[in-house]
C-alpha positions as CSV (number, residue, x, y, z in Angstrom):
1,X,-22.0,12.2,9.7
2,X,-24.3,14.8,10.9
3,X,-23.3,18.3,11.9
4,X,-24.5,17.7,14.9
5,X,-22.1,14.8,15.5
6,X,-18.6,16.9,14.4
7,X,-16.4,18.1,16.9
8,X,-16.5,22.0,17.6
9,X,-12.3,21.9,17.9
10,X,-10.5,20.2,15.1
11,X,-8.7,17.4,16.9
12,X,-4.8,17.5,18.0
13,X,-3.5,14.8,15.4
14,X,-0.4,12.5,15.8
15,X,1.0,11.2,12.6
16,X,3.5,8.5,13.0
17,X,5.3,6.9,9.8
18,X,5.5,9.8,6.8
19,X,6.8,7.0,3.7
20,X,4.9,6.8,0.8
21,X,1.4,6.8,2.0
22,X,1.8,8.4,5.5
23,X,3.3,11.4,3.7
24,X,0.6,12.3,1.5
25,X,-1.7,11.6,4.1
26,X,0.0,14.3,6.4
27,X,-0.3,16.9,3.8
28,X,-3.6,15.9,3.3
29,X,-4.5,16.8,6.9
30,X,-2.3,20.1,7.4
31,X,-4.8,21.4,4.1
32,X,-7.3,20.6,6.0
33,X,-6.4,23.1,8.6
34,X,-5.6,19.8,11.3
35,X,-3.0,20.4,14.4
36,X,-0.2,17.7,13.7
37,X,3.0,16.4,15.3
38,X,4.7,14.0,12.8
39,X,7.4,11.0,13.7
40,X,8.8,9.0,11.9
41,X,12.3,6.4,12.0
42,X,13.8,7.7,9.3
43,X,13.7,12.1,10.5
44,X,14.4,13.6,6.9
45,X,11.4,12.0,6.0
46,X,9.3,13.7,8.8
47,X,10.7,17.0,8.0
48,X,9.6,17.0,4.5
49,X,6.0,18.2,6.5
50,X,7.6,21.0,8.3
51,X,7.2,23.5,5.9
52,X,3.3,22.6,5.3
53,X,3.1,23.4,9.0
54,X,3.6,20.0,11.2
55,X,5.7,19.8,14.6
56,X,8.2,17.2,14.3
57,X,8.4,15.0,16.7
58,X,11.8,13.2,18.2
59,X,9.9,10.5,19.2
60,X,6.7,8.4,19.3
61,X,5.9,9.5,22.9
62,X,6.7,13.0,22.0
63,X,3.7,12.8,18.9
64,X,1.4,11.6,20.8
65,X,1.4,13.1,24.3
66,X,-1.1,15.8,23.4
67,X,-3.4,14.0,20.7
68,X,-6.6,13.7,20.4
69,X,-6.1,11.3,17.3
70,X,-3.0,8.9,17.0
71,X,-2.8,7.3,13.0
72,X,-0.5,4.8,12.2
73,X,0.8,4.4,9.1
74,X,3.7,2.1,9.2
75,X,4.9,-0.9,7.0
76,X,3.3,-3.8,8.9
77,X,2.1,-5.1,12.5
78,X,5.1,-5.4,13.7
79,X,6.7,-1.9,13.2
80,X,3.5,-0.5,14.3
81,X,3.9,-2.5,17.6
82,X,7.1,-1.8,18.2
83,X,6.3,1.8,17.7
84,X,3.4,2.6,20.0
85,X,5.3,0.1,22.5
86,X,7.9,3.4,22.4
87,X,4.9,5.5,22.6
88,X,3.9,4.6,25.9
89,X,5.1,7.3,27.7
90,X,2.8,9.5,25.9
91,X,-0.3,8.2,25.9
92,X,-3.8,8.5,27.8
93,X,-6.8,6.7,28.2
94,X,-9.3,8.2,25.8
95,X,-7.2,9.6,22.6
96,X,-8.6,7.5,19.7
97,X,-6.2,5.3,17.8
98,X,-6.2,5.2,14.0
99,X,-4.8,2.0,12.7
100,X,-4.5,2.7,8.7
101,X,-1.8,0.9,7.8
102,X,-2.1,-2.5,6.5
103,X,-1.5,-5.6,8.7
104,X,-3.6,-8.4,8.2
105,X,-6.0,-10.3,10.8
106,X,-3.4,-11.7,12.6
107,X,-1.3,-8.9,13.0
108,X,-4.4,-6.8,14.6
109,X,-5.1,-8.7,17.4
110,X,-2.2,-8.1,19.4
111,X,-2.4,-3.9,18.6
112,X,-5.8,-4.1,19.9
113,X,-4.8,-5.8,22.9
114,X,-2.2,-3.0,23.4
115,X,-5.5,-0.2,22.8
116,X,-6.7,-1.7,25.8
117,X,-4.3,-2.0,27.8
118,X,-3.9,1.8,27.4
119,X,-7.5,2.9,27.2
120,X,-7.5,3.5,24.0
121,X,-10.1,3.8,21.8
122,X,-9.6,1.4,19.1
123,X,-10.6,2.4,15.2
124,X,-9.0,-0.2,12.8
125,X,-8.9,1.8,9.8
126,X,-6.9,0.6,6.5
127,X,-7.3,2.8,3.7
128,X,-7.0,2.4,-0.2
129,X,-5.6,4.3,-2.4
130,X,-1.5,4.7,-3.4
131,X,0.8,7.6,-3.6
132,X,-1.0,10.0,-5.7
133,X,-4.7,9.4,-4.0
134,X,-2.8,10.2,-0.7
135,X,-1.4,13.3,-1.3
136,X,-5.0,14.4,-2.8
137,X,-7.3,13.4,0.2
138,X,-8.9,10.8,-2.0
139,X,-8.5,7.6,-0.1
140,X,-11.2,5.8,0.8
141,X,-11.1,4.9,4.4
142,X,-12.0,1.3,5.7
143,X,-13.4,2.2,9.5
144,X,-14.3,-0.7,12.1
145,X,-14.5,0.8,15.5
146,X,-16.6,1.9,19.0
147,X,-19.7,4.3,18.6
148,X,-17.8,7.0,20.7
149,X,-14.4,7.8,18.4
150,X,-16.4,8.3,15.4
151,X,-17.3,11.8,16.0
152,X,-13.4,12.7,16.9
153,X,-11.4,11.0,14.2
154,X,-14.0,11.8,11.1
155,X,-12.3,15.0,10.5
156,X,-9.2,13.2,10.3
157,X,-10.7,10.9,7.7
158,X,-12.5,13.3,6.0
159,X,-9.2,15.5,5.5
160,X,-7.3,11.7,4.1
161,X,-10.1,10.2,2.3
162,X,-12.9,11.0,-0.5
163,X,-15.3,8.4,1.5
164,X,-15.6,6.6,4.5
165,X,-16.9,3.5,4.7
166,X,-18.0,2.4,8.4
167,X,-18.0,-1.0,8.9
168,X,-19.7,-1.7,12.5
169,X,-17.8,-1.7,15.5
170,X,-16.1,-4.8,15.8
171,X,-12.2,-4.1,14.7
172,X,-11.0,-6.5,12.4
173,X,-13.5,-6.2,9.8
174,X,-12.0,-3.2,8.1
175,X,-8.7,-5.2,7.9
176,X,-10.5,-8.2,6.7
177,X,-12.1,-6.0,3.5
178,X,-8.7,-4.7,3.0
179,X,-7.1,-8.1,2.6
180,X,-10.1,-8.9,-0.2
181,X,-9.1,-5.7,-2.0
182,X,-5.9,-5.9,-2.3
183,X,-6.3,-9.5,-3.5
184,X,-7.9,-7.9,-6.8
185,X,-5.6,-4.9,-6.8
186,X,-2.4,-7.5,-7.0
187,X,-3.8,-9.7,-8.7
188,X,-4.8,-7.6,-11.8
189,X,-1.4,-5.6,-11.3
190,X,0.1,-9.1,-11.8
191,X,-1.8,-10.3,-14.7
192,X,-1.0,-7.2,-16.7
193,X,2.4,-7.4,-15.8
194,X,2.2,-11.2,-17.1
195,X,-0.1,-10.6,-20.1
196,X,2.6,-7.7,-21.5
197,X,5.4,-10.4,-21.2
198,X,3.9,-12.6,-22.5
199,X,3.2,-10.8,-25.8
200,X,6.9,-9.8,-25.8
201,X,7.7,-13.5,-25.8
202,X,5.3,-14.3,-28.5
203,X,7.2,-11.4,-30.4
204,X,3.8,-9.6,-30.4
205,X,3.7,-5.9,-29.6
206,X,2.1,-5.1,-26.5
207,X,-0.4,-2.4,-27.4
208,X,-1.9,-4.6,-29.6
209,X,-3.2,-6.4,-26.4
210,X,-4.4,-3.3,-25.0
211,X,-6.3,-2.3,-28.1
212,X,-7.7,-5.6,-28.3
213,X,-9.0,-5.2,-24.6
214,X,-9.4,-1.5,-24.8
215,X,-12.8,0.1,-24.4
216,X,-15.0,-3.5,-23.5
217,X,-15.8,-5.5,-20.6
218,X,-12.1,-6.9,-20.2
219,X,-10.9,-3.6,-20.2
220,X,-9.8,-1.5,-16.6
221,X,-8.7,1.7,-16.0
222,X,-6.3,0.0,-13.3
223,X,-5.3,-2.5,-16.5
224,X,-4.8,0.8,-18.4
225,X,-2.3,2.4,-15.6
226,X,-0.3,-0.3,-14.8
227,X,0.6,-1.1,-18.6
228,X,1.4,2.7,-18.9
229,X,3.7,2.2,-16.5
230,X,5.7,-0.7,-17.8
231,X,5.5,0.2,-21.3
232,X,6.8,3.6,-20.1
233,X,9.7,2.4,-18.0
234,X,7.9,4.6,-15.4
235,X,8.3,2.9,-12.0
236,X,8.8,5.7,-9.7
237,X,7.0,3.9,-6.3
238,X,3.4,4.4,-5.6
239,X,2.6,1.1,-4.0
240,X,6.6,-0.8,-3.8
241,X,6.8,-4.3,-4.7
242,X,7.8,-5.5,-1.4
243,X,4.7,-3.6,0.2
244,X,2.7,-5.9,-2.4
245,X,4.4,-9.0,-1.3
246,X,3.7,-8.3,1.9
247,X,-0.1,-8.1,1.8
248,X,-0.1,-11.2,-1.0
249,X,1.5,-13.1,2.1
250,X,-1.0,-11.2,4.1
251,X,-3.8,-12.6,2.4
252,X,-2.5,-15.5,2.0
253,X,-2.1,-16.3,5.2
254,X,-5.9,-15.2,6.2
255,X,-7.3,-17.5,3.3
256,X,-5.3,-20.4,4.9
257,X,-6.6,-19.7,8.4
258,X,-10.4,-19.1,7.3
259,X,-10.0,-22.6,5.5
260,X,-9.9,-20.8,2.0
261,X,-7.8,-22.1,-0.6
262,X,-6.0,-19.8,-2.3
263,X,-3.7,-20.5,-5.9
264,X,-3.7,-17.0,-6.7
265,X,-2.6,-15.1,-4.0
266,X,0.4,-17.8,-3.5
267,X,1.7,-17.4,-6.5
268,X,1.2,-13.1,-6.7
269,X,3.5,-13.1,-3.8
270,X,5.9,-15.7,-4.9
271,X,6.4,-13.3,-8.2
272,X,6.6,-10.2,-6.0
273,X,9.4,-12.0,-3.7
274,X,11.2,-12.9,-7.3
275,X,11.1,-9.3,-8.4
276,X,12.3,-8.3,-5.1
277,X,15.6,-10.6,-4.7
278,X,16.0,-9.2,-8.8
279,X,16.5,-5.7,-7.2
280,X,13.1,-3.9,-7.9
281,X,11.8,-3.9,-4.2
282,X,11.7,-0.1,-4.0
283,X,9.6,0.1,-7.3
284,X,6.6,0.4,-8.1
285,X,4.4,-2.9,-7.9
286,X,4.3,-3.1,-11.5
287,X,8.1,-4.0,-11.7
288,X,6.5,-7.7,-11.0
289,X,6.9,-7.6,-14.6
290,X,10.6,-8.9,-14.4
291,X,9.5,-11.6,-12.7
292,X,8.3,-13.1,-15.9
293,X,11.7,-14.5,-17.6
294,X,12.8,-17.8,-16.5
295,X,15.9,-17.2,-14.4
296,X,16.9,-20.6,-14.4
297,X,18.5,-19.9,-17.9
298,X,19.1,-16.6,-18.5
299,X,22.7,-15.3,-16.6
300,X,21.7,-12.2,-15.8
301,X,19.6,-11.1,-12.7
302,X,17.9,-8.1,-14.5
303,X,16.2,-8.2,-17.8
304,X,17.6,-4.8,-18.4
305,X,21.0,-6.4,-18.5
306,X,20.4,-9.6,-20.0
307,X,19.4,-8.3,-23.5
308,X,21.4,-8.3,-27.2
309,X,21.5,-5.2,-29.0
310,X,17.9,-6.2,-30.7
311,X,16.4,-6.3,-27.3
312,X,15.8,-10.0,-26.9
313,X,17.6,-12.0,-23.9
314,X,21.2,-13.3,-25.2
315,X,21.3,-15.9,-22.1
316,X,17.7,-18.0,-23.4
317,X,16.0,-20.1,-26.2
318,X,18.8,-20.1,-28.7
319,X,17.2,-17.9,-31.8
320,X,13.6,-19.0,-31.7
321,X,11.9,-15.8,-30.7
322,X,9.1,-18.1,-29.1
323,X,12.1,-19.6,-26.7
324,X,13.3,-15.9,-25.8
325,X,11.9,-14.1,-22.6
326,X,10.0,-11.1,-22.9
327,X,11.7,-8.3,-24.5
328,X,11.7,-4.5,-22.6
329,X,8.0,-3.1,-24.0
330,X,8.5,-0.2,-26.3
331,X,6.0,2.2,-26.4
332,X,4.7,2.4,-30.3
């Protein structure tokens, strides 16, 4: 963007939904020296920005009333619908609506409908990045949206996000990028998740299959965190598993309606829905890793449970160790 183009006044800013992501992203604007009102369901979790120098809002209507930037940040269409439907009391034709959070094609049409019935103007703007990016202002920012917000809701992005990426004006296409992202991100979260559990079955240790991997063209960085994580028994939330199973349905649903045939994404979310009824649906994504024993004959609903005292499952395979589900990773 060209100086020319940036706002003289840093815009009024309405955050509403501070979880995971929108949290971060709130701090990331206060550092940036941005005016903002934050809402969200849950209050405590508002609060939380009230010391880095955000009003909090008792409601929706109340965030917005005097923004000249609304972002929403919520955990799908729906809840975003439901809360700028209770944000109609505050809202003018004009204030430029940010719509980061992640909610397929489907799910935009009808919030773009509502922008227009308000006279809103409309920026569909997912974003990628997890906890940690977040709270550094290095997301990068998917942007789809009309000529005349860009100049008002850049410093918003700029404050969020290492890089924008404009994607022409037609909203949707920024959600539709998203959807092919995160198809990669889950399904190499998966496949790590699979690959270390299925070493533990084959009684081989796990860093073996990283330093076989490590440091040529198979090798990832993302590869790299994710088996961190589960060899660490590190799976404090950055992206939850049933935020993951959400967009695998998400894009699962999109491939079906473009005509696209999808075995992939299918089966990412089926594992992601297992993990989730096992209890793991507020951890990390890469707790898709106790999806992996067959639960049709071990007793117990979480590998941590199900184990004897040499690690292996006591409920599966007898004692052939290639019969036994994969044993808890230990870091060598």
């Amino acid at each position: 963007m060209h100086m020319a183009d940036q706002p003289t006044v840093l815009p009024q800013v309405a955050l509403l939904g501070t979880g995971i992501m929108g949290l971060g992203m709130g701090r990331s604007m206060l550092r940036s020296g941005l005016p903002l009102r934050a809402w969200n369901r849950t209050p405590g979790r508002a609060k939380a920005l009230e010391s880095d120098g955000a009003v909090i809002a008792a409601t929706p209507a109340d965030a917005v009333r005097d923004a000249s930037v609304i972002v929403t940040m919520l955990s799908d269409g729906a809840a975003v619908g439901e809360t700028m439907a209770a944000a109609a009391a505050g809202l003018r034709a004009g204030q430029v609506w940010a719509q980061a959070s992640t909610v397929g094609v489907a799910g935009l049409e009808p919030l773009a409908g509502l922008a227009s019935e308000h006279g809103l103007l409309f920026v569909d703007a997912p974003v990628l990045g997890t906890r940690q990016p977040a709270a550094q202002g290095a997301l990068t920012v998917f942007a789809a949206g009309p000529d005349a917000a860009r100049a008002v809701v850049q410093p918003v992005f700029d404050a969020i996000g290492r890089k924008t990426v404009w994607l022409g004006t037609d909203a949707g296409t920024a959600s539709r990028l998203k959807l092919v992202v995160n198809s990669w991100v889950l399904a190499v979260t998966t496949v790590a998740a699979e690959a270390l559990a299925l070493a533990g079955g084959l009684g081989i240790d796990p860093e073996l299959f990283l330093q076989a991997v490590g440091g040529g063209p198979l090798d990832c960085a993302y590869l790299q965190s994710k088996a961190a994580a589960i060899l660490s028994r590190d799976f404090f939330a950055n992206f939850t598993v049933e935020m993951a199973g959400k967009d695998a349905r998400l894009i699962s649903e999109a491939g079906a309606a473009a005509g696209i045939r999808l075995d992939v994404a299918p089966a990412v979310a089926g594992r992601f829905r297992r993990a989730a009824d096992l209890g793991h649906a507020d951890e990390d994504m890469a707790a898709t890793y106790f999806a992996s024993p067959d639960m049709r004959s071990c007793p117990s609903p979480d590998m941590r449970s199900c184990r004897s005292p040499d690690g292996a499952c006591s409920g599966i395979g007898g004692s052939s160790p290639m019969m036994t589900p994969p044993p808890w990773p230990q870091v060598r």
